[in-house]
Steps between C-alpha positions, in 0.01 A plus 500: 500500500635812402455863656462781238437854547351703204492842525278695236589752379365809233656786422187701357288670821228750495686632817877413469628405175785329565454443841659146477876635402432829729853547753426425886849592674671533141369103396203442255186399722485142253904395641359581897215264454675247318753495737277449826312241268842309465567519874226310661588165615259300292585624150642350256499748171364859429373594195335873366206443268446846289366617206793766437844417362638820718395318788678176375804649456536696817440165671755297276716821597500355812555132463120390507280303328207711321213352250306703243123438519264638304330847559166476516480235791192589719720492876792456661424121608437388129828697379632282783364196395609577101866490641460209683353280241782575274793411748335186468418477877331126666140536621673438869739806470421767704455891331529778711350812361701822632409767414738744359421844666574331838882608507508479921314169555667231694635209364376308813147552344556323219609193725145543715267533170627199373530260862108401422529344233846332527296341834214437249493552153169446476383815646663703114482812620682686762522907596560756784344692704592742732342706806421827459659778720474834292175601538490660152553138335177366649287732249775591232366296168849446378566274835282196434325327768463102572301350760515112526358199685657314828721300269641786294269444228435843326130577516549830328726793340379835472609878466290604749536426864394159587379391741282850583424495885129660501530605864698810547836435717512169408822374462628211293809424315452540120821350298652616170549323180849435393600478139686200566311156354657127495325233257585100370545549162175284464299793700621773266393308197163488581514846622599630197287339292172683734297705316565849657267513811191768567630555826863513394380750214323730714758591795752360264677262711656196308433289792186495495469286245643255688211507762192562212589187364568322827849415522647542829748784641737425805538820705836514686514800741842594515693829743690614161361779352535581067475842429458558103587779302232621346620890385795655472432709855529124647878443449643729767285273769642204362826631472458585836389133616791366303779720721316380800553144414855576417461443111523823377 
């Protein structure tokens, strides 16, 4: 059984074109997360899936491995799944989905997302979830939401805040998506060949495609946080996060 991480990656963005090959600390943001990818304990190879040959150079620039896929793939799981069908991986192999905006995320992470199904491969699909403690994430749309059942089975992702206490002052931990997914190879090939899901369309949230068509999630609530960059005005935090943790 192999361990490989797939990070997707496009260049074009409505907000930040270019945002994959944008310099955190003087280092394209692609070359941090590949590099944290590589480092977790469980991996065994790290590949880039794009759609942009700038992209493929600035990661064979650095001494990775980086697959075109076509453009017009509909999300970031089926650009994942594209790469991993034509490295030729088992239906046992593992693919971790990273997502390439992540540049701070802890390698450690990777290792928890995928400790599910290495215990059971049967369960498919693993992700991550973490507690809330910024008040501003609970109702910020761009921070999606999970809530899940007693055996970390997600019951639902969302945008808004979920679960919504009715009672004023009622207080209840509320956890936070994180863009972090492990799959058997088997898993992501029926994913991927979903029709695109109502739900998934409307708060557009690849994952819930997963749950419209009843395939099961894993929810693995982990203490490492993942901030993403999603506009330029972000680097200086992470820049700042990456001198804290001594990697500037």
């Amino acid at each position: 059984m192999r361990v490989v991480v797939i990070i997707p990656s496009r260049y074009g963005s409505t907000r930040f074109e270019g945002k994959p090959l944008a310099l955190i600390a003087g280092k394209p943001m692609i070359g941090r997360v590949h590099d944290r990818a590589r480092a977790a304990r469980h991996v065994t190879a790290v590949a880039v899936a794009t759609d942009d040959p700038r992209i493929v150079r600035a990661v064979e620039g650095f001494g990775g491995t980086a697959l075109m896929t076509p453009s017009g793939i509909r999300s970031g799981t089926d650009r994942v799944y594209a790469a991993a069908a034509a490295m030729g991986l088992l239906p046992g192999d593992i693919v971790v989905n990273v997502q390439g905006d992540q540049p701070v995320f802890a390698p450690e992470s990777i290792d928890e997302c995928v400790a599910p199904l290495l215990e059971d491969p049967a369960r498919g699909m693993s992700t991550l979830a973490l507690e809330i403690v910024r008040e501003s994430e609970r109702t910020d749309p761009k921070d999606v939401k999970v809530v899940f059942d007693v055996t970390g089975r997600a019951l639902y992702f969302s945008r808004s805040l979920i679960p919504f206490g009715r009672d004023p002052g009622t207080e209840y931990p509320v956890y936070k998506h994180l863009g972090i997914y492990a799959y058997t190879m088997e898993c992501l090939a029926r994913f991927a060949a979903l029709p695109t899901g109502i739900l998934e369309d409307i708060e557009k949230l690849e994952q819930l495609r997963a749950l419209e068509h009843g395939m099961p999630v894993h929810v693995v609530v982990t203490r490492h946080d993942s901030p993403e960059v999603d506009l330029p005005g972000d680097i200086p935090r992470i820049e700042a996060l990456l001198a804290e943790q001594g990697d500037s």
